[in-house]
C-alpha positions as CSV (number, residue, x, y, z in Angstrom):
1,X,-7.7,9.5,17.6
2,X,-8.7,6.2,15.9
3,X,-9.0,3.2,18.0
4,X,-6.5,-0.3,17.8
5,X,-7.7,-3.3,17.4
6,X,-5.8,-5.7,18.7
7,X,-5.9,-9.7,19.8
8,X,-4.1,-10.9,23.3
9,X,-3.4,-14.5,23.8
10,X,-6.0,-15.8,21.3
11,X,-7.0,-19.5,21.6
12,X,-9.7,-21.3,19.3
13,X,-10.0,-24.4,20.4
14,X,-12.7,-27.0,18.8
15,X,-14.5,-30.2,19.7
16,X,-13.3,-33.3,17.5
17,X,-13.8,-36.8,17.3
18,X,-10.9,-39.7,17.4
19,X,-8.3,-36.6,18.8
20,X,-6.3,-36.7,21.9
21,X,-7.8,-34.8,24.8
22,X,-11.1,-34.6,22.2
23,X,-10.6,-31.3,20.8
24,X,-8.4,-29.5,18.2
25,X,-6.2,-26.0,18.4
26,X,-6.7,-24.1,15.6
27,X,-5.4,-20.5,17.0
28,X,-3.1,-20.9,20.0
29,X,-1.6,-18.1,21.8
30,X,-1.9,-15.6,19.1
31,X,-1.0,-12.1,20.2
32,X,-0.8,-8.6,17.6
33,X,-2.2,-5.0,17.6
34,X,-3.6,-3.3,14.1
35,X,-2.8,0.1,14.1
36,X,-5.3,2.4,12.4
37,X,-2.4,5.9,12.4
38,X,-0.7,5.6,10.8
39,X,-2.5,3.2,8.0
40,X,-0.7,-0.2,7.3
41,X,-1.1,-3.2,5.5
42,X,-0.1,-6.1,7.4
43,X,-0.1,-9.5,5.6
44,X,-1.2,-13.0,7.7
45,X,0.6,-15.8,5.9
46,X,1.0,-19.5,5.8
47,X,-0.4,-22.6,4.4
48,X,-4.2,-24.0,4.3
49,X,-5.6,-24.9,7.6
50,X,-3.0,-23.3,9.8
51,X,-5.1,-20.9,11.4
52,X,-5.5,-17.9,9.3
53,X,-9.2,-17.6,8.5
54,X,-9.9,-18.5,12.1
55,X,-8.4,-15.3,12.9
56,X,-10.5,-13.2,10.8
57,X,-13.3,-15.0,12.1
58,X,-12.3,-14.0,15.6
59,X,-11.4,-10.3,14.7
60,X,-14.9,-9.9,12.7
61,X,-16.5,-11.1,16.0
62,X,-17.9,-14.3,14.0
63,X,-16.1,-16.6,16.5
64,X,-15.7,-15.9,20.5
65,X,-12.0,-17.3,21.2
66,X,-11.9,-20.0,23.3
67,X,-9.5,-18.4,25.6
68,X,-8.2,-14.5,25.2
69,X,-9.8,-11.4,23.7
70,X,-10.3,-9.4,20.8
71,X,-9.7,-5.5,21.5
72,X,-10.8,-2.5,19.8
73,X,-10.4,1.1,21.6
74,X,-9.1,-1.3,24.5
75,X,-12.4,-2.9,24.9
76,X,-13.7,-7.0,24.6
77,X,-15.6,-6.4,21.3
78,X,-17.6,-9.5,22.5
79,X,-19.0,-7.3,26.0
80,X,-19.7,-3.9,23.9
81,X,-22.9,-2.6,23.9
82,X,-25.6,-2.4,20.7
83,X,-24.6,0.8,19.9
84,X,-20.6,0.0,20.4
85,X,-20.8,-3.0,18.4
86,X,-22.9,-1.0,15.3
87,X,-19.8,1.5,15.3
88,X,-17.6,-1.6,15.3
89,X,-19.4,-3.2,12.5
90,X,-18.8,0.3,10.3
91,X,-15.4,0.8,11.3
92,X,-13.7,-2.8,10.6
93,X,-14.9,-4.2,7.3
94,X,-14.7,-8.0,5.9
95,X,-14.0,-8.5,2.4
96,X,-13.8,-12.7,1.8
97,X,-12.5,-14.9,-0.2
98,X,-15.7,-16.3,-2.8
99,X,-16.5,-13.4,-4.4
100,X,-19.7,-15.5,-5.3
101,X,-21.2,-16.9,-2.1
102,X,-21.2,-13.4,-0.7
103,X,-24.6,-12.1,-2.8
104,X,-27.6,-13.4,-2.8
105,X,-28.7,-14.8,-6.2
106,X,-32.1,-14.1,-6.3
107,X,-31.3,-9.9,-5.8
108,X,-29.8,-7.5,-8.1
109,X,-25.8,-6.3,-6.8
110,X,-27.1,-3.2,-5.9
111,X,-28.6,-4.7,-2.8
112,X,-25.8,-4.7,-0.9
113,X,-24.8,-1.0,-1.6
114,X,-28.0,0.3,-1.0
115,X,-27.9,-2.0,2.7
116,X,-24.7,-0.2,3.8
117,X,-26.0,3.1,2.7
118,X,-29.6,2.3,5.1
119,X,-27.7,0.5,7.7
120,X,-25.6,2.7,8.1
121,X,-27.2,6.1,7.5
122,X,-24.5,7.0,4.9
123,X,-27.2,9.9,3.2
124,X,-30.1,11.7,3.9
125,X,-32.2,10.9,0.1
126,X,-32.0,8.4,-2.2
127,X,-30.6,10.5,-4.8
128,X,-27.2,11.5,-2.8
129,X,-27.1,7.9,-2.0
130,X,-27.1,7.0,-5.8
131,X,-24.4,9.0,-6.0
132,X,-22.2,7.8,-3.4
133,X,-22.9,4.7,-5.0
134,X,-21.7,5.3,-8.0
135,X,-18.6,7.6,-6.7
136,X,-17.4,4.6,-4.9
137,X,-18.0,2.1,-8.1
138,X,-15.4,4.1,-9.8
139,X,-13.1,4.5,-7.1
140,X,-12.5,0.2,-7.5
141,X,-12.5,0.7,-11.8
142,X,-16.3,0.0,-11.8
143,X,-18.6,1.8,-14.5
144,X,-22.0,1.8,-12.5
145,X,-24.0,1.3,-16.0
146,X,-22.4,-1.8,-16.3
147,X,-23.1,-3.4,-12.7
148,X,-26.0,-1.8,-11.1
149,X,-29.3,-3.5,-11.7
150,X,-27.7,-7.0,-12.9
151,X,-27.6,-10.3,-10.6
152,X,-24.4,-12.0,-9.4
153,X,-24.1,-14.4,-12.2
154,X,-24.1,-11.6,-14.9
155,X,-20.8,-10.1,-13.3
156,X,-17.0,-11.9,-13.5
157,X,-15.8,-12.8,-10.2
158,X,-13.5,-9.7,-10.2
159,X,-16.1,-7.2,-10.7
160,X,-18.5,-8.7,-7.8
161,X,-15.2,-9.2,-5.7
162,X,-14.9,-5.1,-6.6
163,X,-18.0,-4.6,-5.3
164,X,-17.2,-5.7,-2.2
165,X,-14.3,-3.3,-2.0
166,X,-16.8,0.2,-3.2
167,X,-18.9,-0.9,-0.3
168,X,-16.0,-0.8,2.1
169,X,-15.0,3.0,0.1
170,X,-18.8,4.0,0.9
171,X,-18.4,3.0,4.6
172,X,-14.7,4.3,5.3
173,X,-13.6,1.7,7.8
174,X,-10.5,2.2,10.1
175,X,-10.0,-1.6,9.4
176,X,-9.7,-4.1,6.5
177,X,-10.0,-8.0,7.0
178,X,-9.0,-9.1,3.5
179,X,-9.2,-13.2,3.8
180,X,-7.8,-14.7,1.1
181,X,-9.6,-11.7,-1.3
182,X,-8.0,-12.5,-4.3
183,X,-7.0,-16.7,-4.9
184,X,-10.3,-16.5,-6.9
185,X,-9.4,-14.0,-9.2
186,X,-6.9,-13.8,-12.2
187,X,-3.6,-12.2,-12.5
188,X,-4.6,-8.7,-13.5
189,X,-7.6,-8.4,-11.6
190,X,-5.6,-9.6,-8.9
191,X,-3.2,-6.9,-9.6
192,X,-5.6,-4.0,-9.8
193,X,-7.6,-5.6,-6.4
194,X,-4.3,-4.7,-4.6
195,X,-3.7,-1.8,-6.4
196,X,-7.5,-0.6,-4.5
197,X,-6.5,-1.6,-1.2
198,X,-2.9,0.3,-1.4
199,X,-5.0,3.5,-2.8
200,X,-7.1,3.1,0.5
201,X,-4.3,2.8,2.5
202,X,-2.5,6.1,1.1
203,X,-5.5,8.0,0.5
204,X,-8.3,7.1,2.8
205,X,-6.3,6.1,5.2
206,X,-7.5,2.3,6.3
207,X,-5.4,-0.3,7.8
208,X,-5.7,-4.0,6.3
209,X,-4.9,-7.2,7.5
210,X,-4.6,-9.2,4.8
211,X,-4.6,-12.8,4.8
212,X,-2.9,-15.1,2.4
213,X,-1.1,-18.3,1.8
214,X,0.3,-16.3,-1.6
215,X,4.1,-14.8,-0.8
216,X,4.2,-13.2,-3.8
217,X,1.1,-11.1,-2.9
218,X,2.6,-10.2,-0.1
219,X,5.9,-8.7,-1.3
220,X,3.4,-6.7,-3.7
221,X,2.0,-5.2,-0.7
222,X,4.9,-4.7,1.3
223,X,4.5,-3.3,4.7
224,X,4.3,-6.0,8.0
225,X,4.0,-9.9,7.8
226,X,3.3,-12.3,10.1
227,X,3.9,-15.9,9.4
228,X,1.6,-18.7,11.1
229,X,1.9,-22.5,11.3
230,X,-0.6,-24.9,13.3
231,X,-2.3,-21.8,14.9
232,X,1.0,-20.4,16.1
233,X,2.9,-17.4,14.7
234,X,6.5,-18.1,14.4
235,X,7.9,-14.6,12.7
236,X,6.9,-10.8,12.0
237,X,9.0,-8.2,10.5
238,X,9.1,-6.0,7.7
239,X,8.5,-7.6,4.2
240,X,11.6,-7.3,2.7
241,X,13.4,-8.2,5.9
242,X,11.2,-11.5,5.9
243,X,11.8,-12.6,3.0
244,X,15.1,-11.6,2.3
245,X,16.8,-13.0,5.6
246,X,14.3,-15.4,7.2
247,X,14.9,-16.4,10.1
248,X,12.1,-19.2,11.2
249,X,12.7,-22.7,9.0
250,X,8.5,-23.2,8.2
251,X,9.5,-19.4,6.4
252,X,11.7,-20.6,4.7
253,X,10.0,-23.8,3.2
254,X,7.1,-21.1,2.1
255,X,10.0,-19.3,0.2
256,X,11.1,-22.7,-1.1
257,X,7.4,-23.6,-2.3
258,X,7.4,-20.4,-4.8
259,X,8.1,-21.9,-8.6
260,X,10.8,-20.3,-10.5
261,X,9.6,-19.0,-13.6
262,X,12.7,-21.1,-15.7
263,X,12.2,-24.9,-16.8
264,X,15.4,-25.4,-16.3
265,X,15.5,-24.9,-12.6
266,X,13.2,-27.5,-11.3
267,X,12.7,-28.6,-7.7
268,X,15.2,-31.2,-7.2
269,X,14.3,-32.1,-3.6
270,X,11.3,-32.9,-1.3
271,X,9.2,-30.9,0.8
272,X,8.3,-32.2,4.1
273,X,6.4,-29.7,6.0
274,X,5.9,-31.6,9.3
275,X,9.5,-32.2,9.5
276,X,10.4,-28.0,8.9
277,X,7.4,-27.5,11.7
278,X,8.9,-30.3,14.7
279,X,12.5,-28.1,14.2
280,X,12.8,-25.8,17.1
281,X,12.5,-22.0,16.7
282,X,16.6,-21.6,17.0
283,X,17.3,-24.1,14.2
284,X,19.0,-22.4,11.4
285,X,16.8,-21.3,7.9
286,X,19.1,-22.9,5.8
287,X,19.4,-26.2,7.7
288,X,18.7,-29.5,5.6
289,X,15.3,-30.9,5.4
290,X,14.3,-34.3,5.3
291,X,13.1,-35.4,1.7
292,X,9.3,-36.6,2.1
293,X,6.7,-36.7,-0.8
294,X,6.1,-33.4,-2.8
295,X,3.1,-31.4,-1.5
């Protein structure tokens, strides 16, 4: 039985200057469980700066909340032991958003395969590690002759971002942490990124939390969404149910914020997210918002 990871009352607060009570909340009260069986996709969404990376930052064990915990197999991952913590590290896997920034320019791509595969203890001699190497470059679209042995800067932002996801197929995580994985990418690599992470669901069988201000990548994914707003998650359902009949106004505006692809049908009014975010919880979706400069 594969363990849950799971957050319980989650606060991140942090120190500022010129703020009331001299800190901010970026994460306040936040509260969901992962399940790894049966494999899932659920989506985080909302707007820049409303908490979401924070999260992932908690749930990779990058950040200690300020208040609550972070769960897996029911324990604090921030009290397990050296050993617990190694399994933890194997079993829920980051992929980020710069597909750049994540290898270091002065080594070859390979590095960072050949590190899981050490770490890790994925094979006992070089040669079957080659291989699993290459079987997972071909599992995200990848021909190995034309990654391995080149630097960072000799690869497209898709195929290093790929990379990323044949070192999570070499490792086979329980656990996904996608944070914003694809707003650096174009529209069919984009496509065939989350095209990977819906074969890993189905046939590898790994859960992925996937994080995005992007609704339209979410109704690609389908499965669970949870919808956050100054550090506060204000609805979860099923994707089609979310967006279809939403029942939180701050869902609504994201809806409302999605160009239609027709020059005829223009905005005509004025987004004003603070206003959407002071109206309480039992205000109506389709309730009249107060005009405010375009975002």
């Amino acid at each position: 039985m594969k363990s849950e990871l799971e957050l319980r009352g989650v606060q991140q607060r942090f120190h500022a200057r010129g703020v009331e009570g001299g800190y901010i909340t970026a994460v306040d009260d936040v509260s969901f469980t992962l399940a790894a069986e049966p494999p899932q996709v659920v989506s985080l969404v909302g707007q820049s700066g409303s908490g979401k990376s924070t999260i992932a930052r908690n749930v990779l064990g990058l950040q200690k909340p300020t208040e609550g915990s972070v769960l897996y197999g029911g324990k604090d991952i921030f009290k397990l032991s050296r050993a617990e913590y190694d399994e933890y590290r194997r079993d829920v896997q980051p992929v980020f958003q710069d597909p750049y920034a994540i290898f270091n320019p002065f080594y070859r791509v390979d590095r960072v395969l050949w590190k899981a595969v050490k770490k890790f203890g994925l094979t006992s001699s070089r040669s079957k590690g080659l291989e699993l190497i290459e079987e997972s470059l071909r599992a995200v679209r990848l021909e190995p002759e034309n990654v391995l042995g080149r630097y960072p800067h000799q690869l497209s932002g898709g195929q290093r971002q790929r990379i990323m996801l044949a070192r999570v197929h070499m490792l086979r995580p329980s656990f996904i942490i996608a944070d914003e994985p694809v707003s650096m990418l174009d529209a069919q690599v984009r496509k065939h990124f989350l095209d990977i992470l819906l074969d890993f669901q189905r046939e590898h069988g790994m859960t992925t939390l996937f994080i995005t201000h992007d609704l339209s990548t979410v109704y690609y994914l389908g499965g669970e969404v949870m919808v956050i707003t100054k550090g506060t998650i204000v609805e979860r359902g099923p994707v089609s149910t979310v967006m279809h009949e939403p029942s939180h106004p701050y869902t609504q505006l994201l809806l409302d914020s999605i160009p239609q692809p027709d020059p005829d049908n223009r905005w005509s009014t004025r987004i004003n997210v603070d206003a959407v975010e002071e109206l309480d919880d039992s205000t109506p979706a389709d309730a009249p918002k107060p005009e405010a400069p375009i975002l």
